[in-house]
KOLMI-778913 format. One record per atom (N, C-alpha, C): residue number from 1; atom name; z, y negated, x negated. Coordinates in steps of 0.1 Angstrom, whole numbers, plus 5000, padded with zeros to 4 digits. Layout:
<pos:NUM	site:CA	c3:Z	c2:Y	c1:X> .
...
***
This chain:
<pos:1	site:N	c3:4806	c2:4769	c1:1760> .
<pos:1	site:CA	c3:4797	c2:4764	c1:1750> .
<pos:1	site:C	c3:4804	c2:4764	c1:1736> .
<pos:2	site:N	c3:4814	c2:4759	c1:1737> .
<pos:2	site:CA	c3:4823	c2:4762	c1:1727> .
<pos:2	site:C	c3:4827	c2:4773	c1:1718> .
<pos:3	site:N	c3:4829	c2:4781	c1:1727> .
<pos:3	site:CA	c3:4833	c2:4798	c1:1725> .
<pos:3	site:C	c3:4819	c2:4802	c1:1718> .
<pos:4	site:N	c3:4809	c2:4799	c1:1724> .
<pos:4	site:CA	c3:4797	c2:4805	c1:1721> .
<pos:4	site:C	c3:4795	c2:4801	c1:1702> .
<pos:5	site:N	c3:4798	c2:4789	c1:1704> .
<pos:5	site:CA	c3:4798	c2:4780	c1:1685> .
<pos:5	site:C	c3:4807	c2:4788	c1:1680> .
<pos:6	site:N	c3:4817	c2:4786	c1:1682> .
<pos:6	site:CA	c3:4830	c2:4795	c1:1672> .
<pos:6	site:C	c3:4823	c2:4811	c1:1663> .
<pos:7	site:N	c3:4816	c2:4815	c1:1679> .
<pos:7	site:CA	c3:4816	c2:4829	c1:1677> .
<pos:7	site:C	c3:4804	c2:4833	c1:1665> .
<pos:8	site:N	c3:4792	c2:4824	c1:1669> .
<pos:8	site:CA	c3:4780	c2:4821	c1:1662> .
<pos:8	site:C	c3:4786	c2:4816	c1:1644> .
<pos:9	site:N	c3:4795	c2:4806	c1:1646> .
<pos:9	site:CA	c3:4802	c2:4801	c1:1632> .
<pos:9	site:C	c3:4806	c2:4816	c1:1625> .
<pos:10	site:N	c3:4817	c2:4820	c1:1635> .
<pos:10	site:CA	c3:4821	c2:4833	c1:1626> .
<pos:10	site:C	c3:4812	c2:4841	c1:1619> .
<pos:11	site:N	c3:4807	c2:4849	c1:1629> .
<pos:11	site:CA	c3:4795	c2:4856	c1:1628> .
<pos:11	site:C	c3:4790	c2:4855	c1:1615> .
<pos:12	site:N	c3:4784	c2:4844	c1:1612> .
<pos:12	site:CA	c3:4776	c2:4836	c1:1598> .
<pos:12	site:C	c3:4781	c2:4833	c1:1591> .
<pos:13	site:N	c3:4797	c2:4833	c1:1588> .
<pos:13	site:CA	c3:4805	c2:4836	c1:1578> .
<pos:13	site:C	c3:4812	c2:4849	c1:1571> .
<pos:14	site:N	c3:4808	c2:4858	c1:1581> .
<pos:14	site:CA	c3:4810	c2:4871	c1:1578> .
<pos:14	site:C	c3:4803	c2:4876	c1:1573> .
<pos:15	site:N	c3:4785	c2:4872	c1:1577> .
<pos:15	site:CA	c3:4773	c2:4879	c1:1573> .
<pos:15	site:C	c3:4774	c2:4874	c1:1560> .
<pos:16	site:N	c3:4777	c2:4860	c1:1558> .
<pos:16	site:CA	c3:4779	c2:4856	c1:1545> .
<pos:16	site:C	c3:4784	c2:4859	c1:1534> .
<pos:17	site:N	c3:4793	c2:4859	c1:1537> .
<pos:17	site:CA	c3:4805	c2:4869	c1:1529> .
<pos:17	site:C	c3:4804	c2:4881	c1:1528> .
<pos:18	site:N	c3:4802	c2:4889	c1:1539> .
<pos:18	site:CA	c3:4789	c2:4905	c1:1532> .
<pos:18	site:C	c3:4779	c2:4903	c1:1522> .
<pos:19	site:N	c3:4770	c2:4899	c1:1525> .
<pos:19	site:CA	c3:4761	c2:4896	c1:1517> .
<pos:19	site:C	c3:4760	c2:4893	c1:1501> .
<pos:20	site:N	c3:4775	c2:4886	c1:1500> .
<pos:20	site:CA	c3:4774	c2:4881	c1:1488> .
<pos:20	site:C	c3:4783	c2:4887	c1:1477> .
<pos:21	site:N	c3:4792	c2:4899	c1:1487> .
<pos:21	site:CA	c3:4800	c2:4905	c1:1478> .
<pos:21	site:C	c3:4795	c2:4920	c1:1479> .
<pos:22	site:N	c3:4782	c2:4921	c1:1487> .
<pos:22	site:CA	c3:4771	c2:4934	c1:1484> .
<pos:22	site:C	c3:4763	c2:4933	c1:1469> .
<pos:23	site:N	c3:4766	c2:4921	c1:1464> .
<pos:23	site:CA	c3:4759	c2:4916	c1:1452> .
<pos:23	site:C	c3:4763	c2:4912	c1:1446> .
<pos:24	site:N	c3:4775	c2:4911	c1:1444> .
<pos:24	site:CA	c3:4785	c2:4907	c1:1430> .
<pos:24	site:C	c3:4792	c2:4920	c1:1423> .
<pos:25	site:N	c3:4789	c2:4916	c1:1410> .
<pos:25	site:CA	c3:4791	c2:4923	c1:1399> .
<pos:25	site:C	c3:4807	c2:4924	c1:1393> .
<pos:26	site:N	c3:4814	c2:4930	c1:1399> .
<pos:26	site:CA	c3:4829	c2:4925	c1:1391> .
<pos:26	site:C	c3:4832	c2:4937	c1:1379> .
<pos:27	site:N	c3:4820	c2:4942	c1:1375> .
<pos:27	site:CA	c3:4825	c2:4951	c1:1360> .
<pos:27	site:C	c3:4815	c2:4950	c1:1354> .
<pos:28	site:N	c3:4815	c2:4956	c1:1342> .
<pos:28	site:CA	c3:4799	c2:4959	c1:1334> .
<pos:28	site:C	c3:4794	c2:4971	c1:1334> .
<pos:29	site:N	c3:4781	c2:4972	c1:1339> .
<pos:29	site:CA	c3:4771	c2:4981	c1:1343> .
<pos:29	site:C	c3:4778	c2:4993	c1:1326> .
<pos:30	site:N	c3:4773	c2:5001	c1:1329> .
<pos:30	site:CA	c3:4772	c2:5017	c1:1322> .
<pos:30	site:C	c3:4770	c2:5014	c1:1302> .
<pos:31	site:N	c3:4758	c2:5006	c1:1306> .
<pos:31	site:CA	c3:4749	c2:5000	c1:1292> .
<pos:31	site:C	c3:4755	c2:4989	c1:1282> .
<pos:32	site:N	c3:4765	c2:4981	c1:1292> .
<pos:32	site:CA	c3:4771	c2:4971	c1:1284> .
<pos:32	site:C	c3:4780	c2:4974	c1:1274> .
<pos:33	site:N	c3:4777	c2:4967	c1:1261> .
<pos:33	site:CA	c3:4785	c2:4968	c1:1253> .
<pos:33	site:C	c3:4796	c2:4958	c1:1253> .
<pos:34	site:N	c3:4801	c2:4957	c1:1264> .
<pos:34	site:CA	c3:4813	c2:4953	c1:1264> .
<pos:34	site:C	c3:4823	c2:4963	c1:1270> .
<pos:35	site:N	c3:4818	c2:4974	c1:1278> .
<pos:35	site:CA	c3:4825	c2:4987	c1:1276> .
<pos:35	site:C	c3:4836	c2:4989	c1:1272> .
<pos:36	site:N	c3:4844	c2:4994	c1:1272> .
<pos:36	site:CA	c3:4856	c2:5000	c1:1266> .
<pos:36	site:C	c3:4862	c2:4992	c1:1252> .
<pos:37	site:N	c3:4859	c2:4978	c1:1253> .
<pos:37	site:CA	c3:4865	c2:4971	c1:1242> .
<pos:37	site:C	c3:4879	c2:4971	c1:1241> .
<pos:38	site:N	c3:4889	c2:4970	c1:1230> .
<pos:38	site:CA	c3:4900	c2:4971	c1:1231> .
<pos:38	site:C	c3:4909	c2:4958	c1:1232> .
<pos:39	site:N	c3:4918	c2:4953	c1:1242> .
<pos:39	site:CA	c3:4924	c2:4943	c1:1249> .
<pos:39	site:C	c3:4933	c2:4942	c1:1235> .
<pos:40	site:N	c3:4937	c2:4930	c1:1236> .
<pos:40	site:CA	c3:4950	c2:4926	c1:1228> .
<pos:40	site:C	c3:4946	c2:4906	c1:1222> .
<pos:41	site:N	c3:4963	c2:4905	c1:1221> .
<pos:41	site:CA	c3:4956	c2:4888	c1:1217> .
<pos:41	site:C	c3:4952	c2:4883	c1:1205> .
<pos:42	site:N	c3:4953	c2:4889	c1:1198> .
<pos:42	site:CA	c3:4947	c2:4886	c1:1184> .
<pos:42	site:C	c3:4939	c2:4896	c1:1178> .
<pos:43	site:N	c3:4940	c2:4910	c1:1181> .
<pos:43	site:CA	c3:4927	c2:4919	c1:1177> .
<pos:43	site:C	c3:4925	c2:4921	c1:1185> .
<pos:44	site:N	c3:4917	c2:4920	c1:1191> .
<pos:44	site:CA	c3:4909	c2:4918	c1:1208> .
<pos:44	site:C	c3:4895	c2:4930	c1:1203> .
<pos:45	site:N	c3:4889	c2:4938	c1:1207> .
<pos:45	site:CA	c3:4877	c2:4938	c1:1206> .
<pos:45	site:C	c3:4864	c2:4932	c1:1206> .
<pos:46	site:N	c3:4855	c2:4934	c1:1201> .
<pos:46	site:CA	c3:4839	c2:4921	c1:1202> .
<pos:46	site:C	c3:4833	c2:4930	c1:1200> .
<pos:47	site:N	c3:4820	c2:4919	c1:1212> .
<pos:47	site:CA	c3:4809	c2:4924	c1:1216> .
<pos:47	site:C	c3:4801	c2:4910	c1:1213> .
<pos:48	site:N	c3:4794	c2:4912	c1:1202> .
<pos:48	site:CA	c3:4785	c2:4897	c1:1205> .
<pos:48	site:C	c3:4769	c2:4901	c1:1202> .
<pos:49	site:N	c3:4762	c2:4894	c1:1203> .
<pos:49	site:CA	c3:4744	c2:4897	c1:1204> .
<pos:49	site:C	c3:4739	c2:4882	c1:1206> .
<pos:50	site:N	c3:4736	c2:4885	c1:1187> .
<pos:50	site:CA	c3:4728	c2:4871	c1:1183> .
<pos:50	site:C	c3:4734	c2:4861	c1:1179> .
<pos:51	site:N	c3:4749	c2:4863	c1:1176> .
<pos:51	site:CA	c3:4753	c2:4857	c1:1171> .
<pos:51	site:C	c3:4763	c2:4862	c1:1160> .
<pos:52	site:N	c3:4773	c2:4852	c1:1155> .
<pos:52	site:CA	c3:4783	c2:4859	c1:1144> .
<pos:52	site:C	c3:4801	c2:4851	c1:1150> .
<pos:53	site:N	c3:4810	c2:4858	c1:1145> .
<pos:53	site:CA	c3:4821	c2:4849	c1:1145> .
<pos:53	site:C	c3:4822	c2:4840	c1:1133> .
<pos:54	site:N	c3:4827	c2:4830	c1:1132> .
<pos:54	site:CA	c3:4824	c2:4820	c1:1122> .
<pos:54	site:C	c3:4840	c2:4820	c1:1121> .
<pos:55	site:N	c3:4850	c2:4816	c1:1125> .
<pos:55	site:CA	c3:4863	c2:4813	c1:1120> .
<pos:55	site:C	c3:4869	c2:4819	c1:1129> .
<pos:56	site:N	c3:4882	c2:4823	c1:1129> .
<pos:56	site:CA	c3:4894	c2:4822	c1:1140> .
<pos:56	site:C	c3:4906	c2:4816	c1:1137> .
<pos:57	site:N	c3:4915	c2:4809	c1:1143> .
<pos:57	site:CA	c3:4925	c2:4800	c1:1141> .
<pos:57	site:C	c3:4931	c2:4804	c1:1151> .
<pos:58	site:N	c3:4946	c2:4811	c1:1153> .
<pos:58	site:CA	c3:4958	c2:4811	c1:1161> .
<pos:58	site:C	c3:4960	c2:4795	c1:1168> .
<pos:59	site:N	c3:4966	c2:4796	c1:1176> .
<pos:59	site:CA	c3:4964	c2:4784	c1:1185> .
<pos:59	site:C	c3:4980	c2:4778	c1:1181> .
<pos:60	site:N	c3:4977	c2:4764	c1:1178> .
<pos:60	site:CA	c3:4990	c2:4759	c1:1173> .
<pos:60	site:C	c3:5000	c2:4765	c1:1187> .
<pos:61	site:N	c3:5018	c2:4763	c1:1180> .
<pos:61	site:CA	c3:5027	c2:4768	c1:1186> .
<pos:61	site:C	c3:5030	c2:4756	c1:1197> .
<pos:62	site:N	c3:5030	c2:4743	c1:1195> .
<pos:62	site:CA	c3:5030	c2:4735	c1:1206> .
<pos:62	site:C	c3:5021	c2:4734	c1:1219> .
<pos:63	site:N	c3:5010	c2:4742	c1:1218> .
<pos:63	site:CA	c3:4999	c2:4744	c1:1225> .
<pos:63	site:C	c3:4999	c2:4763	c1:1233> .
<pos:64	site:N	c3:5007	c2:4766	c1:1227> .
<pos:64	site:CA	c3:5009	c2:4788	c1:1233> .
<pos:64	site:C	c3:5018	c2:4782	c1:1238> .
<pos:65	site:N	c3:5013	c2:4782	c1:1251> .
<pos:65	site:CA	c3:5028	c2:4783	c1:1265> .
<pos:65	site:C	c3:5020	c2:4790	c1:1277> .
<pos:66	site:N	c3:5028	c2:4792	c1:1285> .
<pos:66	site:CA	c3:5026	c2:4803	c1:1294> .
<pos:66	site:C	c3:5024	c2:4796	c1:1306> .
<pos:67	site:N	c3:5014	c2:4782	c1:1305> .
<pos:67	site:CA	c3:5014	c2:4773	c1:1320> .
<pos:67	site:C	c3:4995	c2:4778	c1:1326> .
<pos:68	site:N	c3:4994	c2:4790	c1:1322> .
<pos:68	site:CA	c3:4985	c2:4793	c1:1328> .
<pos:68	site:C	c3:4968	c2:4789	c1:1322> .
<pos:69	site:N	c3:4958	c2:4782	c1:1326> .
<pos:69	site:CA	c3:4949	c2:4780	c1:1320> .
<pos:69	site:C	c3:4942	c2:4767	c1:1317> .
<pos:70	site:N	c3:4953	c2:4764	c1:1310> .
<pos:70	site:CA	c3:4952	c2:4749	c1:1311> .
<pos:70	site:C	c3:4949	c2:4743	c1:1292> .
<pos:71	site:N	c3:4955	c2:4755	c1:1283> .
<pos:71	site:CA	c3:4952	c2:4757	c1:1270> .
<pos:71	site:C	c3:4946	c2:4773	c1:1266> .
<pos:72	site:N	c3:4935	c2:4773	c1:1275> .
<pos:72	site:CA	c3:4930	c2:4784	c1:1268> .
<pos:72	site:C	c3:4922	c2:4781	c1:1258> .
<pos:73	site:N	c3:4915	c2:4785	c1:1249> .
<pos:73	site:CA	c3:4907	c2:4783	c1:1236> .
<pos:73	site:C	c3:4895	c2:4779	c1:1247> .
<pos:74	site:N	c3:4883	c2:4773	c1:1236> .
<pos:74	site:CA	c3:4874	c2:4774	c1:1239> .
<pos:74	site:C	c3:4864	c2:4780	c1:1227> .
<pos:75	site:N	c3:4851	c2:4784	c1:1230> .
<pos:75	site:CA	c3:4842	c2:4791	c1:1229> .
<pos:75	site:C	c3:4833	c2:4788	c1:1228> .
<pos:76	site:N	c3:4826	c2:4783	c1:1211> .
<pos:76	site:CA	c3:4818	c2:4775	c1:1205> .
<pos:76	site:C	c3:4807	c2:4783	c1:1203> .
<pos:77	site:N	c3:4793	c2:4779	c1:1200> .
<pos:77	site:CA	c3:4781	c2:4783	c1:1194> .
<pos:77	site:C	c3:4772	c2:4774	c1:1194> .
<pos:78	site:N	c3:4771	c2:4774	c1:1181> .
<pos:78	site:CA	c3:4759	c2:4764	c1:1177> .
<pos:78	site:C	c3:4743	c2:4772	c1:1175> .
<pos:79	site:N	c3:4733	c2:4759	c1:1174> .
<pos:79	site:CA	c3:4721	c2:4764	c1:1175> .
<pos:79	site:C	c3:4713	c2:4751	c1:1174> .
<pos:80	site:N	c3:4707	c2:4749	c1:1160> .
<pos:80	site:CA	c3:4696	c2:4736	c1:1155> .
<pos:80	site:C	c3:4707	c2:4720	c1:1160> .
<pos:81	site:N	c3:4704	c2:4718	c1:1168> .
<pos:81	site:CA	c3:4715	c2:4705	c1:1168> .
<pos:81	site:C	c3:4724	c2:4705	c1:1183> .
<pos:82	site:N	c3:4723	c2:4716	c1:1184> .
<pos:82	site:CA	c3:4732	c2:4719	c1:1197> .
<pos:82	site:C	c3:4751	c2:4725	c1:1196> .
<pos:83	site:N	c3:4759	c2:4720	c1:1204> .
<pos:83	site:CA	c3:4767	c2:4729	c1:1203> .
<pos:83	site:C	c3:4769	c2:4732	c1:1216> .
<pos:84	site:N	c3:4772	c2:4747	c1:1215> .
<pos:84	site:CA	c3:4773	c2:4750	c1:1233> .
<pos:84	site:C	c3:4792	c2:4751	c1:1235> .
<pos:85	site:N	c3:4795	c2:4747	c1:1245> .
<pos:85	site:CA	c3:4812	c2:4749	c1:1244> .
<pos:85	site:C	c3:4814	c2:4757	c1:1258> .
<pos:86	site:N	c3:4822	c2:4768	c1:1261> .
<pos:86	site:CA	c3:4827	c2:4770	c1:1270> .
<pos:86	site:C	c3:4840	c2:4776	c1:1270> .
<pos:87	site:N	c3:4844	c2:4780	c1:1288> .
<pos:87	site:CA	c3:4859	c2:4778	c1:1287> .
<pos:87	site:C	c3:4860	c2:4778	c1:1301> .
<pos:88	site:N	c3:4871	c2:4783	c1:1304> .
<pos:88	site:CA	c3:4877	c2:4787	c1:1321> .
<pos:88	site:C	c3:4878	c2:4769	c1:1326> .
<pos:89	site:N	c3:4874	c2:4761	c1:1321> .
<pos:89	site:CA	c3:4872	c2:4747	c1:1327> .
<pos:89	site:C	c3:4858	c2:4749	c1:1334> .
<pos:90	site:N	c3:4851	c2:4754	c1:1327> .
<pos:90	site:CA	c3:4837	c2:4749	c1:1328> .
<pos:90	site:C	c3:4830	c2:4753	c1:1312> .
<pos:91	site:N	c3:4814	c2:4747	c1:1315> .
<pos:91	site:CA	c3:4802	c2:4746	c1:1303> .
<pos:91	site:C	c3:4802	c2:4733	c1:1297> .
<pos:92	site:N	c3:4796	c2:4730	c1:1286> .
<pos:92	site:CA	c3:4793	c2:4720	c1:1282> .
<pos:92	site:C	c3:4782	c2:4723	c1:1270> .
<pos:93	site:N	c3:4771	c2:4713	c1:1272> .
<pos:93	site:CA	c3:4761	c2:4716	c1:1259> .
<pos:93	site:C	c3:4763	c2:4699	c1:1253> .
<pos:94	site:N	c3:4763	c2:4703	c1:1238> .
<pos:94	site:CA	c3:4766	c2:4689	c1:1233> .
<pos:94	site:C	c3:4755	c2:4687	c1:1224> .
<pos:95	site:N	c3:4751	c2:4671	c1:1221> .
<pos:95	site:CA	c3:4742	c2:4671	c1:1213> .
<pos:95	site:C	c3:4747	c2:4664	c1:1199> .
<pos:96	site:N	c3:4745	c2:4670	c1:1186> .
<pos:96	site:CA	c3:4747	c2:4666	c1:1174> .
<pos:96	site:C	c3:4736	c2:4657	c1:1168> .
<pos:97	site:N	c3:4726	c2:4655	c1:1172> .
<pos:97	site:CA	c3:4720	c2:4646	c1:1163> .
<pos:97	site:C	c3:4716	c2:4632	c1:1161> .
<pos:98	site:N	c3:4722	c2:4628	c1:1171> .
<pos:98	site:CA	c3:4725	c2:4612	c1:1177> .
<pos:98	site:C	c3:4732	c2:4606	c1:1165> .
<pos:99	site:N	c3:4728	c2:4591	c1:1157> .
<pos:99	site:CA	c3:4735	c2:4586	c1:1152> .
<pos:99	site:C	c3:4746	c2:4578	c1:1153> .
<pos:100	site:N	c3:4755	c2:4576	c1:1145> .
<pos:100	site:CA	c3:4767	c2:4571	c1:1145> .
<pos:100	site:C	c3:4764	c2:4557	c1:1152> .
<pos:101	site:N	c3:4756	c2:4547	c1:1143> .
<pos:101	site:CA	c3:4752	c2:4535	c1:1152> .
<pos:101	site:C	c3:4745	c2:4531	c1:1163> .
<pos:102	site:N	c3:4739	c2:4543	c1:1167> .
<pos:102	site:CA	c3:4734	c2:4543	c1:1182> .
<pos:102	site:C	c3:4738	c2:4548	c1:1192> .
<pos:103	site:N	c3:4753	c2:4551	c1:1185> .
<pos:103	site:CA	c3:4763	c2:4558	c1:1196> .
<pos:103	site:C	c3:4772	c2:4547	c1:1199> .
<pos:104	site:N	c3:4774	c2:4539	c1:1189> .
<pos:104	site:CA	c3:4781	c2:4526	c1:1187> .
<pos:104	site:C	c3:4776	c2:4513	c1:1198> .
<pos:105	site:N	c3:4761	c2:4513	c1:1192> .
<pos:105	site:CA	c3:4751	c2:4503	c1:1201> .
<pos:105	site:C	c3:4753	c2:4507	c1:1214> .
<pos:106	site:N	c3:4751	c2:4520	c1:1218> .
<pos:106	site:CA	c3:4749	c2:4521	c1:1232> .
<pos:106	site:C	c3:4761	c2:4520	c1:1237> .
<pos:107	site:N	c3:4773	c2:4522	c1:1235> .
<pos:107	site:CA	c3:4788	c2:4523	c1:1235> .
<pos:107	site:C	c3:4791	c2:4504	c1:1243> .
<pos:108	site:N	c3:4790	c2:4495	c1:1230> .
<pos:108	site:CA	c3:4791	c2:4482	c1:1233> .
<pos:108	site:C	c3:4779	c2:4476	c1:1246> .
<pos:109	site:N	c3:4766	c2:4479	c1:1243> .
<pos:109	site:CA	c3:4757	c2:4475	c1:1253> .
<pos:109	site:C	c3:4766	c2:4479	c1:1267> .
<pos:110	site:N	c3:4771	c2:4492	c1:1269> .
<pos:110	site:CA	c3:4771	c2:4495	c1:1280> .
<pos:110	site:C	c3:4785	c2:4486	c1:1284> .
<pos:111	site:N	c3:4792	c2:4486	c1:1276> .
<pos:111	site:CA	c3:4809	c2:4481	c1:1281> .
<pos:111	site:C	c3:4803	c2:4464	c1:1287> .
<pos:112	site:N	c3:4793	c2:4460	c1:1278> .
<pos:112	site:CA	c3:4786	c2:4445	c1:1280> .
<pos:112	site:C	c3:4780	c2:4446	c1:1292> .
<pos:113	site:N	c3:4774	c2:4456	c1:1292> .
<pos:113	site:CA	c3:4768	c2:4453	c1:1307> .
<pos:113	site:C	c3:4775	c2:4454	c1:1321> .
<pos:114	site:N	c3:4785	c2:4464	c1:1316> .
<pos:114	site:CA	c3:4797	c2:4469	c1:1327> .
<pos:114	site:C	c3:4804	c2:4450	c1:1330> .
<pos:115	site:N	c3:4808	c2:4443	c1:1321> .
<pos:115	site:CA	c3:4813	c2:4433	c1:1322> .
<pos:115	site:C	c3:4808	c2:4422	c1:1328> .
<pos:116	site:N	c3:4794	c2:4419	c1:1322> .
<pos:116	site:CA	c3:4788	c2:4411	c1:1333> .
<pos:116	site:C	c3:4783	c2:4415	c1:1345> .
<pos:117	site:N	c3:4782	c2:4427	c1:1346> .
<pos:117	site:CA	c3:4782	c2:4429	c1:1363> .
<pos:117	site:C	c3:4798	c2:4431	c1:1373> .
<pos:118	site:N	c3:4805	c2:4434	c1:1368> .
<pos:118	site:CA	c3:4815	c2:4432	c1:1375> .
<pos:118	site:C	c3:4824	c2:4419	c1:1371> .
<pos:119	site:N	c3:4825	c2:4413	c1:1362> .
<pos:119	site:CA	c3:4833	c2:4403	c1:1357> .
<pos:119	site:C	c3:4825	c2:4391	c1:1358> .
<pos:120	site:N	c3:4817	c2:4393	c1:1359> .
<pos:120	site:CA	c3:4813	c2:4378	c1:1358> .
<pos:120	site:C	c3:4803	c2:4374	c1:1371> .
<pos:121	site:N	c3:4792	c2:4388	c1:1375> .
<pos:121	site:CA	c3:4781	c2:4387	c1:1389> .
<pos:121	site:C	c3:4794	c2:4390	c1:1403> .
<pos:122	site:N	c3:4796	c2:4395	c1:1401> .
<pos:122	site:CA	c3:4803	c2:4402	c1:1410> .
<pos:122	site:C	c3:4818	c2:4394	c1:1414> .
<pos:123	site:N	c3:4830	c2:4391	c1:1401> .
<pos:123	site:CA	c3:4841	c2:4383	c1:1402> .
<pos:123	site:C	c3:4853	c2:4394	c1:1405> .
<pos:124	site:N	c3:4848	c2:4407	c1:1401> .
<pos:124	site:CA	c3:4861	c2:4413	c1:1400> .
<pos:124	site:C	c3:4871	c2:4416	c1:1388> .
<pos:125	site:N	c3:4879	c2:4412	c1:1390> .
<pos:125	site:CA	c3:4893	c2:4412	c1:1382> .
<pos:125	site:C	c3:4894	c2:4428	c1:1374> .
<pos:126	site:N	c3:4890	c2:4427	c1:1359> .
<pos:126	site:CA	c3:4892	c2:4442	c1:1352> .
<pos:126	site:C	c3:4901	c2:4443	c1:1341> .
<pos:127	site:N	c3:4906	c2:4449	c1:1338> .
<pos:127	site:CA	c3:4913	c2:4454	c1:1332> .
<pos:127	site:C	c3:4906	c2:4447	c1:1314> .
<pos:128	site:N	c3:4911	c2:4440	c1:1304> .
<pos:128	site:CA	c3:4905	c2:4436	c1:1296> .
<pos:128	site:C	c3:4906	c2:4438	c1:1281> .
<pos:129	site:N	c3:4897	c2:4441	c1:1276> .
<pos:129	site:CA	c3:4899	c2:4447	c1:1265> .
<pos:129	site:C	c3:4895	c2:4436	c1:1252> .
<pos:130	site:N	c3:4887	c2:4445	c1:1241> .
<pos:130	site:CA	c3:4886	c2:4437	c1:1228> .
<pos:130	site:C	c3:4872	c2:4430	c1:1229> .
<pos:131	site:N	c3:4861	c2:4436	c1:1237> .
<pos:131	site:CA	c3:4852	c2:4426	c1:1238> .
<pos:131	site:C	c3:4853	c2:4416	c1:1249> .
<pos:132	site:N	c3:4863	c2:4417	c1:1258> .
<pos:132	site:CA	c3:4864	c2:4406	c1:1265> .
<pos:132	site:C	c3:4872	c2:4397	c1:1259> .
<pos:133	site:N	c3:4880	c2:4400	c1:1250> .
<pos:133	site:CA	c3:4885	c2:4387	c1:1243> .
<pos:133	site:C	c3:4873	c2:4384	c1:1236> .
<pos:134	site:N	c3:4868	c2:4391	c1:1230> .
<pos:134	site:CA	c3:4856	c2:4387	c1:1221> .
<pos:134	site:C	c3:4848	c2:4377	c1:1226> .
<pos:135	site:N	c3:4846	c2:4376	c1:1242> .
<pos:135	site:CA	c3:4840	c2:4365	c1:1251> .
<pos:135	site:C	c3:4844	c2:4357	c1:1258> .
<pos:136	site:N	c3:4860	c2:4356	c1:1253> .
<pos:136	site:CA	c3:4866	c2:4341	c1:1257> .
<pos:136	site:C	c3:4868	c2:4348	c1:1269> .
<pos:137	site:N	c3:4873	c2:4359	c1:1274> .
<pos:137	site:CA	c3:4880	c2:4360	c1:1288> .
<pos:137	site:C	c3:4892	c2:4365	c1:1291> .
***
């Protein structure tokens, strides 16, 4: 019965795994203008659509080390009150049009609420900051 699972497991990790690298794309199709761009670290070739380059800045020298991808640039574009960020970390969409004091408001409400539910409903021991002095704790 056992043998039978293993073999069934395999099986459906290999169909898997075919399957999925019958459908992955590891170049750019014929039509892409990303084609035959020319490599290098500072004149790099570009392909963009719909957008523009807006600045470039060499990456401070305390930050160019060779630890792999842990200071790679990231990769900005904006759009109405959006900025989009990306980067061999991950995505990130940010939003610009939130105000200063209701970033502030929501900021303290929340550290306030975080406190009385754990510091005071609850009775666990936190770590204390400037509004907890602020409340006598």
């Amino acid at each position: 019965m056992h043998t039978a699972r293993r073999i069934l497991t395999l099986a459906t990790a290999v169909a898997v795994g075919a399957v999925s690298t019958v459908h992955a794309q590891t170049y750019p199709t014929g039509n892409d203008p990303r084609n035959g761009l020319k490599p290098g670290m500072y004149d790099a070739g570009e392909a963009a659509q719909g957008m523009r380059l807006v600045s470039f800045s060499k990456k401070p020298a305390q930050f160019d080390t060779a630890r792999g991808l842990t200071f790679i640039n990231s990769d900005l574009a904006f759009r109405d009150h959006y900025v989009y960020e990306g980067n061999f970390a991950g995505f990130m969409i940010w939003v610009g049009h939130i105000k200063a004091w209701k970033s502030m408001l929501t900021a303290y409400l929340f550290a306030l609420v975080m406190f009385l539910t754990f510091e005071v409903a609850f009775d666990v021991i936190m770590p204390k900051g400037p509004l907890e002095r602020m409340l006598g704790y």
